[in-house]
Wavefront OBJ file of the C-alpha trace (Angstrom):
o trace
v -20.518 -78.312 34.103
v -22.201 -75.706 32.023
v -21.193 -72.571 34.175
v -17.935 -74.291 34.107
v -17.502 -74.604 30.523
v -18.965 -70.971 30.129
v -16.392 -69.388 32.444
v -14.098 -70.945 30.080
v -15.457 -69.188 27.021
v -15.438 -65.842 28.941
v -11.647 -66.179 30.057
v -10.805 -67.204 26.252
v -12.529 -64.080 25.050
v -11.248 -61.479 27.484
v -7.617 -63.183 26.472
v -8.331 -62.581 23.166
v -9.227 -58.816 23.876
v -6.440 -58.458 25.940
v -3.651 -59.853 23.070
v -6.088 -57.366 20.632
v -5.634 -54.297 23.068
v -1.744 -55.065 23.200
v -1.446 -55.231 19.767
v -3.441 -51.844 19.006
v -1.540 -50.017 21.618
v 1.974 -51.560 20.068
v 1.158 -50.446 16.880
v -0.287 -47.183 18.141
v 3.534 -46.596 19.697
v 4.977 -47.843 16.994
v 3.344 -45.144 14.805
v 4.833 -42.349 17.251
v 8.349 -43.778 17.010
v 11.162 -41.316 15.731
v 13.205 -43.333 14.022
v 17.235 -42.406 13.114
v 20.049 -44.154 11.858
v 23.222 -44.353 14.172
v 25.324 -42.272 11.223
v 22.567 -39.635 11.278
v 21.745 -39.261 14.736
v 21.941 -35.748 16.272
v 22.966 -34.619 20.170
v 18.938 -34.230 21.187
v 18.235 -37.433 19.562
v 21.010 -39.243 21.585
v 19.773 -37.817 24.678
v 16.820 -38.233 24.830
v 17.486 -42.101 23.303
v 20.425 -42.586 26.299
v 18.490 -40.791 28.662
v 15.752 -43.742 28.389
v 18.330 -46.485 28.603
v 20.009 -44.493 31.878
v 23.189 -44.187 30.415
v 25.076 -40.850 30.924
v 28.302 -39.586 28.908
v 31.177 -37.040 29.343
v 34.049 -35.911 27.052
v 36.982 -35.742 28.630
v 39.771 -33.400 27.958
v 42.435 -34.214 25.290
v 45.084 -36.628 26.194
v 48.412 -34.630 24.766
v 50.890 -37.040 25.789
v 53.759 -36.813 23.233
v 53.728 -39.730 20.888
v 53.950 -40.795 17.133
v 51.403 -39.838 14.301
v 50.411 -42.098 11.465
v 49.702 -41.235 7.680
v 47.025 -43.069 6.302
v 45.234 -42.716 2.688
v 41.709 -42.847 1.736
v 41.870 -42.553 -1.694
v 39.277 -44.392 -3.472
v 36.658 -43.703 -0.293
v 35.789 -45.002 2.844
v 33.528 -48.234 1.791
v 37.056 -49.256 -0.272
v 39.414 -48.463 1.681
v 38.024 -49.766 4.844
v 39.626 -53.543 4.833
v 43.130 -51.868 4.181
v 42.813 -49.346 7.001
v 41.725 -52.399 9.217
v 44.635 -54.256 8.532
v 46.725 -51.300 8.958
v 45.460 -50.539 12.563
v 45.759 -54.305 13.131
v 49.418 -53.967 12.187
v 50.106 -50.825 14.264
v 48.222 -52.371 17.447
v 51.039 -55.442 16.904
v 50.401 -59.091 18.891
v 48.751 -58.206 22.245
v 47.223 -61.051 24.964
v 44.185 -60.335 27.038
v 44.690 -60.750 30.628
v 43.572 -63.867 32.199
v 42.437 -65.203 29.081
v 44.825 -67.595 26.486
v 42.832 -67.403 23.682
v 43.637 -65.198 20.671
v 42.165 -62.197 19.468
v 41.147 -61.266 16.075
v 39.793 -58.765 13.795
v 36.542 -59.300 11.932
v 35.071 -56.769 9.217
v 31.186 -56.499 10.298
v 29.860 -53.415 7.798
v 27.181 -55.946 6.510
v 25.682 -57.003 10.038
v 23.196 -55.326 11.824
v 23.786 -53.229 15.594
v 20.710 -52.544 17.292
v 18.139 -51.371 17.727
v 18.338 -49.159 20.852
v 14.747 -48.502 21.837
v 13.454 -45.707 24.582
v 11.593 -42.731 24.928
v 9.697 -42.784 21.284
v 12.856 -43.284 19.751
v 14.892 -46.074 18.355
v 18.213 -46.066 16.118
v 20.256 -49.050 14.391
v 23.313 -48.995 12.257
v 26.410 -50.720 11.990
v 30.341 -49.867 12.468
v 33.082 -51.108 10.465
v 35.690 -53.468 12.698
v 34.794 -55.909 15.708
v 37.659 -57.329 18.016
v 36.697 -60.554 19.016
v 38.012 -63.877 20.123
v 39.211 -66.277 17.612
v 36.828 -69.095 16.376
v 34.037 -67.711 18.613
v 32.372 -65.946 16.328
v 28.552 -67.961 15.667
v 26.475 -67.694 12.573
v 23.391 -66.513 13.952
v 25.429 -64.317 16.543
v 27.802 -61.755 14.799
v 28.981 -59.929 18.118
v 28.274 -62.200 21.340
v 32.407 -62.679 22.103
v 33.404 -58.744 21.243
v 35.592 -57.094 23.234
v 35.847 -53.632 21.127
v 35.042 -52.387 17.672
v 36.563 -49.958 15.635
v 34.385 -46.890 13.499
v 36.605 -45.315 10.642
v 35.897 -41.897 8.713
v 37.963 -41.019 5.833
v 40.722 -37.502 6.549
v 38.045 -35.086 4.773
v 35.908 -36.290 7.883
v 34.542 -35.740 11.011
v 33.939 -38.215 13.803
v 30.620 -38.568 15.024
v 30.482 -38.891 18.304
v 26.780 -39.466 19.031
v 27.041 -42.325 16.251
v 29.735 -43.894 18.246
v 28.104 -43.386 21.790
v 25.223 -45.295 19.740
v 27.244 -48.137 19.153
v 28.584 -48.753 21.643
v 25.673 -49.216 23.500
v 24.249 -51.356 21.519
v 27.412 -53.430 21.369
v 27.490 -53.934 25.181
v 23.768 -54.828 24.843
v 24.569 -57.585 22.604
v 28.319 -58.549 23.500
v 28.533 -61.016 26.467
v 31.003 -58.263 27.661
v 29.025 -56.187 28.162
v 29.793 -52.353 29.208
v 33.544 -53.850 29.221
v 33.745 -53.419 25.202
v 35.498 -50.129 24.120
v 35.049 -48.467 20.852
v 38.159 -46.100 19.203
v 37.024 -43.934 16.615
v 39.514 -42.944 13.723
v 40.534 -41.771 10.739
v 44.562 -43.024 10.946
v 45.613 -39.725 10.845
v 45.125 -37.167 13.140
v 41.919 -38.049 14.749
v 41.578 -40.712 17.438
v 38.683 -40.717 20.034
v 38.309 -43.877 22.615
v 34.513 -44.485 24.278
v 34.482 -46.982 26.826
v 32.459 -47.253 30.328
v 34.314 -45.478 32.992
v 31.692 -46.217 35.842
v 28.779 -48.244 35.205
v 26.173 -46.472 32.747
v 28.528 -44.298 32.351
v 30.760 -43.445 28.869
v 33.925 -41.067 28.384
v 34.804 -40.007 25.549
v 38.962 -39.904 25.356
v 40.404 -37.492 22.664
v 44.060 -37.693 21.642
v 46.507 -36.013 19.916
v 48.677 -38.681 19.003
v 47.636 -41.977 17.440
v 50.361 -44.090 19.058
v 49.439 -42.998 22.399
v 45.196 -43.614 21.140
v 46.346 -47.598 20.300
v 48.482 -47.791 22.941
v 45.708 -46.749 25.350
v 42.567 -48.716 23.371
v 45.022 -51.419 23.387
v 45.503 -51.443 27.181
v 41.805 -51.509 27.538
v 41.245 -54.084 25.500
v 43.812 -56.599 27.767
v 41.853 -55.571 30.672
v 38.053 -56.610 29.280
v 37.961 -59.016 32.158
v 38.773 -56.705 35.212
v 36.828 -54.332 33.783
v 33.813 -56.185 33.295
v 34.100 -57.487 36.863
v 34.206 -53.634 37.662
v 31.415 -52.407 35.999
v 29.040 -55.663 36.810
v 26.567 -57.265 34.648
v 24.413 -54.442 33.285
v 21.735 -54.348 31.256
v 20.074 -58.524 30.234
v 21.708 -58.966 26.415
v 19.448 -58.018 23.581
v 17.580 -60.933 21.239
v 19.713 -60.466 18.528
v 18.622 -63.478 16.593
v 18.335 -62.927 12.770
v 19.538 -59.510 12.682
v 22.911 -60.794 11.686
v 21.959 -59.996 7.772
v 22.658 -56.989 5.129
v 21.078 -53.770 6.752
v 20.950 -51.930 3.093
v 20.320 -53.780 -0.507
v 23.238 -51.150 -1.266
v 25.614 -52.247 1.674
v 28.662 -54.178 0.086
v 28.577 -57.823 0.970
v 31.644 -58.711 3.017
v 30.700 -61.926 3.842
v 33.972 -63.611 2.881
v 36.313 -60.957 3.852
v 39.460 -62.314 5.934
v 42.334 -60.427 7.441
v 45.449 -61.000 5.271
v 47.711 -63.484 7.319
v 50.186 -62.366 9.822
v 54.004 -62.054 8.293
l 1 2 3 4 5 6 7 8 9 10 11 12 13 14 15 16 17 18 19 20 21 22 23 24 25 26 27 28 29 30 31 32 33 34 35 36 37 38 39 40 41 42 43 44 45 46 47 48 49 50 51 52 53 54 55 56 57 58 59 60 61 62 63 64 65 66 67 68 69 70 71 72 73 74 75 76 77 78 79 80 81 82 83 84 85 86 87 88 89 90 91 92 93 94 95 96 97 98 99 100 101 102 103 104 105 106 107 108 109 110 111 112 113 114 115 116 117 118 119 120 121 122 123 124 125 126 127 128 129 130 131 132 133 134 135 136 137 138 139 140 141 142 143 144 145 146 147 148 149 150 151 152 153 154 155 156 157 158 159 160 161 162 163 164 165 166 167 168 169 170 171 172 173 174 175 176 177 178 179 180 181 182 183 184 185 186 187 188 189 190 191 192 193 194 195 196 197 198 199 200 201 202 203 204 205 206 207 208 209 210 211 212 213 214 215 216 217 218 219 220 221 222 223 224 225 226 227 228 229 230 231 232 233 234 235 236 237 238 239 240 241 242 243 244 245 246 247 248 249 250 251 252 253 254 255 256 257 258 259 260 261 262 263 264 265 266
């Protein structure tokens, strides 16, 4: 009974020095961690962070299919003009269905909630875009993105895309959207620059320039009805991300759009 209770003892203590190892060597990586925001992050930052996760990208060549153009203003800024320019976009993209599904879609501002993190290779990167696409009523308190289907990153006319920001986000969104790599991200300023990101193969992200905006909705729209053939496609990917009670304000300075609602369809 006494060598039992001493083996006891032993196996407490060397679980104990095991959780104490674990924890030195966590904080020990945590201390070698570049860190970058999404906004900030440069191509050997991306990388090397995508590179860790296995995911590849390619830009494809524009798409110069004749279409119509679209004047938007951003007078005022970006962070004011943002719920205007998503109602905008909401009106150009008109009423659309998504295939094999009846319910409705809708637009949700999410600039207050948190995306990420993306962790691999020493590095890690959060951030946040500016529009989710989502389906109606769906959307849970402690969950802002698990029913997403696409999201939307606006820059003002005096600026330029960022493409390794939006690689970023989107794949954090299909690590946290139970759609996986089947969300698709367009990237926009309403006037003359419109980039699409989506999964092509599994793990794997084009980039899709245009020339024209209509053809750039018409095209983001199109994937967006086909979330569930695509998502069939591409297969389950990566397990979802915790994202439990990283729903809140990123920044003390971030606006809070906690309230904000799209104006009602006329």
């Amino acid at each position: 009974e006494a060598r039992e209770e001493q083996r006891k003892r032993d196996e407490e203590a060397r679980e104990e020095q095991r959780k104490r190892d674990e924890a030195m060597l966590s904080e020990l990586r945590d201390s070698k961690t570049e860190r970058m925001s999404m906004s900030n992050a440069t191509l050997q930052f991306t990388s090397q962070l995508l590179g860790g996760l296995n995911v590849k990208w390619s830009q494809a060549a524009d798409i110069t299919d004749k279409g119509g153009n679209y004047t938007f203003s951003w007078d005022g800024g970006e962070e004011k003009c943002t719920k205007t320019a998503t109602a905008k976009l909401k009106e150009w993209m008109g009423e659309f269905s998504i295939e094999q599904d009846e319910r409705q879609v809708e637009f949700i501002d999410v600039r207050n909630k948190a995306l990420g993190p993306l962790k691999a290779c020493g590095k890690e990167s959060s951030g946040k875009t500016d529009a989710a696409i989502c389906f109606k009523g769906l959307e849970h308190s402690d969950r802002a993105f698990p029913f997403v289907i696409g999201m939307v990153e606006f820059k003002t006319d005096t600026a330029q895309l960022k493409c390794y920001q939006q690689l970023l986000e989107l794949v954090a969104m299909s690590r946290i959207s139970e759609f996986r790599q089947g969300v698709v991200l367009l990237g926009t300023d309403l006037n003359t620059k419109w980039e699409v990101l989506f999964f092509e193969t599994p793990n794997h992200i084009t980039v899709q320039p245009f020339q024209f905006g209509s053809v750039a909705i018409e095209y983001f729209r199109e994937k967006l009805q086909c979330v569930h053939a695509r998502v069939h496609k591409l297969g389950p990917g990566p397990p979802l991300a915790d994202m439990s009670g990283l729903h809140t304000v990123l920044e003390e300075e971030d606006q809070d759009l906690s309230n904000f609602s799209m104006p009602a369809d006329t």
